[in-house]
C-alpha angles and dihedrals in degrees: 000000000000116000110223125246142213124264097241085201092054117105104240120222115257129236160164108270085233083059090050087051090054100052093050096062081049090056097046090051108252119158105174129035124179131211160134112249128238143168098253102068090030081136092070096047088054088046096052090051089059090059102043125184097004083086122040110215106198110194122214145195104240128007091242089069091038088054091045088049088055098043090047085051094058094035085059095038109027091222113110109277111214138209135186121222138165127244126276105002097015086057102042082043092062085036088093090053085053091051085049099051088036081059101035093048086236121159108245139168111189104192107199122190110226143201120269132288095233089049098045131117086022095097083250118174119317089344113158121172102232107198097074092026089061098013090098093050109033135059096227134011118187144171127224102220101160117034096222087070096060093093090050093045097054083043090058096041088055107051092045091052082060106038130090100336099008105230142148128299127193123215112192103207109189114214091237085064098039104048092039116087130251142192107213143132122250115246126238124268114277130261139241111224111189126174115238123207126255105249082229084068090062086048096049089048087051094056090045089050091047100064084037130130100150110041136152137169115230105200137179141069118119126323107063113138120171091266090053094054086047091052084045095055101034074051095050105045102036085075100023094248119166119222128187128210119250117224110315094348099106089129098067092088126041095250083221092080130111093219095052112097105170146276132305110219146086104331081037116179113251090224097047088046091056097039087055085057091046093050118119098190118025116181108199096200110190101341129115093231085230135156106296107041088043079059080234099327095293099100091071112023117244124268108008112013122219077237113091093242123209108182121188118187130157085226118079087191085064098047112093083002095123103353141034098237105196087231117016122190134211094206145110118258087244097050091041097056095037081060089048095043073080089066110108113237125245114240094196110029120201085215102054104114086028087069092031082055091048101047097043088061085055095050094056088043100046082049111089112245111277085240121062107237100197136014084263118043118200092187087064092036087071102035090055094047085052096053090043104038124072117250098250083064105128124207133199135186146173139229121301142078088280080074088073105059078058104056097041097045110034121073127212128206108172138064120247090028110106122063124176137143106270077188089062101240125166118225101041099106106071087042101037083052088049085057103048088044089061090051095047108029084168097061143086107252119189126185110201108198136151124230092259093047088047108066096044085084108355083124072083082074091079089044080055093047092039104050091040098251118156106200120152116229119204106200116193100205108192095151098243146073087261106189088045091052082042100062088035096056086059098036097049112002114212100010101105121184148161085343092103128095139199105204136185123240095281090197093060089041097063095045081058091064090049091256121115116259124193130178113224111186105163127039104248086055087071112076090045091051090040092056089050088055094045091052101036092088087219140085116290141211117186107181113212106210108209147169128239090251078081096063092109124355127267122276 
């Protein structure tokens, strides 16, 4: 198919370089930015009145939560999320949300108005230089210098924010370039690039399954589209194989199969963890084999594992960075499992009552404790929001142990339905579940954080209100930084510091803000209180009041 060009005898259109910018995001298809507004890039904000309602413009409190909302979005879409912020502290404010992407694999573009040309380099008002300020965190940082490469440069972000390991781009548009006028052509949309295996790779995996006894699939990172959960699972339980979820991808695999047997990351499974050291063939299928699902890299030894390792990953940079697979694949996780849907399955697997044995741990882990171990019991909290709530629900959460109730005792079943920071960072989960919210109005959308992680970014409450988005927000107040006193409990018992918190009523405060706020203090308060915030048509806090004997789950 030919890609039309443009008539270099036709008179082009002229305008504004903030116009141009604008254009651009329309021509590579996005339909939502997010953003905090400020006077450097005021040419894009004239520009986006002119084209109503083509581009959503959702307007937030702090550029932190702006920045979240767009790494969540491209983390839900795969397409690049993007996000508007202003130079010097708008920009080091959305830097967390590009750690975050950069972490996640999620495909960003932070646009970032600038100072002038004529004023840089002389320290002038709010002037960062952006390159070696992002450079560590992003995959690409560039400068607009000439308008009429603005068309080329977002091109360029955001092919780099697809391409190999999706991530975040910045784009410093300086607010010379963007207020002149200009006469030049749009580009064409952007491409996705993605590596395809070798068919000598599916070869190599069949001859490794077949002297298996041990095995387990490792699967998660970035990539997975609907059609890539189905080839995983057709994969997975063609053979019986049992697979395990990396760090936050849980919902990679529907947790209804028989071949799902939990997540591997922090709240780990003992038996999971074991059975991850005892494997003789482990196929990483996606994830970056990093930190936390290496539980520190201990779980597979540094630099070459007594597991037969076959590692697939879209990034060459990322393949042989920390560990030796014994096959290791440039490919996308797609492309990866269509080629092994080739594989011939095996009628009378080595490994059956290794993944029945498997999956049946999971199973009593994954059960709440037959005794309730609070008032409010967060185990039965979640068991009883899996069993009400439809499967296209999607749940996001910050940073903190309350995480943890969360991942041991929710089930997904659906792809693109769990989003959560694989960096770690407090305060994701209220914007992360704005933004879903604004890519699936019809859905249930829950944000899990905890009163600490709250109100690193609950000023995300009035973008909620103001924008009409309903999401629920369960908020576990325990009146500490709980994984901090935690770690310092075990670390140095008795010697209690800095962990503790005075908060507000959560509940009125979100009133305040115009949402509906509800205290739940015992477990059978819950579903009645739930049902209010579902049918209130408006934003919801329920606040969770619980003890510090809540601080991890029993077991």
């Amino acid at each position: 198919m030919s890609v039309p060009r443009p008539n270099a005898t036709a008179r082009l259109p002229a305008r504004t370089g903030g116009r141009v910018v604008v254009d651009q995001l329309l021509v590579h298809g996005v339909d939502t930015a997010f953003c905090v507004p400020g006077e450097s890039y005021l040419a894009v904000l004239d520009a986006l009145h002119d084209v109503g309602d083509r581009l959503r413009l959702v307007v937030c409190r702090q550029e932190g939560g702006a920045a979240h909302m767009a790494a969540a979005y491209g983390r839900l879409t795969g397409r690049p999320g993007v996000c508007l912020v202003t130079r010097g502290p708008g920009a080091t404010n959305a830097s967390v949300g590009v750690h975050s992407a950069f972490q996640d694999s999620a495909p960003m573009v932070l646009l970032v108005g600038q100072v002038p040309r004529s004023s840089a380099g002389r320290e002038a008002f709010q002037e960062l230089d952006l390159r070696p300020f992002f450079g560590q965190m992003a995959k690409w940082v560039g400068q607009a210098e000439d308008p009429a490469r603005l068309p080329e440069l977002l091109v360029r972000a955001f092919s780099a924010a697809v391409s190999g390991r999706p991530g975040p781009v910045v784009l410093g548009l300086p607010e010379d370039v963007l207020a002149e006028t200009v006469e030049v052509a749009d580009a064409t949309p952007y491409q996705v690039v993605e590596p395809h295996p070798d068919p000598a790779d599916v070869t190599r995996l069949r001859e490794l399954l077949a002297g298996a006894r041990r095995p387990l699939v490792l699967a998660g990172g970035a990539g997975w589209t609907a059609a890539a959960a189905a080839g995983l699972r057709a994969f997975a339980e063609a053979s019986e194989l049992p697979v395990a979820a990396s760090w936050r991808s849980q919902d990679v695999l529907d947790n209804r199969s028989p071949s799902y047997v939990g997540h591997v990351g922090l709240g780990i499974g003992p038996g999971l963890a074991e059975r991850v050291r005892q494997a003789d063939v482990l196929v990483a299928l996606g994830p970056r084999l990093g930190e936390i699902t290496t539980g520190g890299y201990t779980l597979l030894e540094v630099p070459r594992p007594r597991q037969a390792l076959v590692h697939v990953h879209p990034s060459a940079e990322e393949l042989g960075r920390v560990y030796q697979a014994d096959l290791a694949v440039l490919a996308g996780v797609g492309p990866f499992l269509a080629a092994a849907g080739s594989l011939e399955r095996v009628a009378d697997p080595l490994w059956r009552s290794w993944t029945r044995q498997a999956r049946q741990e999971w199973l009593d882990w994954s059960r709440p404790p037959a005794t309730a171990g609070a008032a409010l019991d967060l185990a039965r909290v979640w068991a009883w929001l899996r069993e009400r709530l439809p499967d296209d629900t999607v749940v996001a959460n910050g940073a903190g142990n309350f995480t943890v109730w969360l991942h041991r005792f929710w089930r997904y079943t659906q792809t693109g339905t769990q989003l959560g920071p694989r960096g770690g960072a407090m305060g994701y989960g209220v914007p992360a579940a704005v933004a879903a919210k604004a890519v699936f109005p019809e859905r249930v959308v829950l944000a899990a954080t905890g009163d600490g992680d709250f109100l690193m970014t609950g000023q995300e409450l009035a973008t909620a209100v103001q924008a009409g988005l309903p999401v629920v927000v369960l908020l576990v107040n325990n009146g500490m930084y709980g994984t901090i006193r935690m770690h310092q409990e075990r670390a140095y018992p008795g010697r209690v510091v800095g962990t503790d918190l005075v908060n507000p009523d959560f509940a009125a405060l979100a009133r305040a803000f115009g949402a509906h706020g509800e205290v739940v203090a015992r477990t059978e308060e819950l579903a009645p209180a739930f049902e209010r915030a579902l049918a209130c048509g408006c934003p919801a806090v329920l606040e969770l009041r619980v003890g510090p004997e809540s601080l991890a789950p029993p077991g």
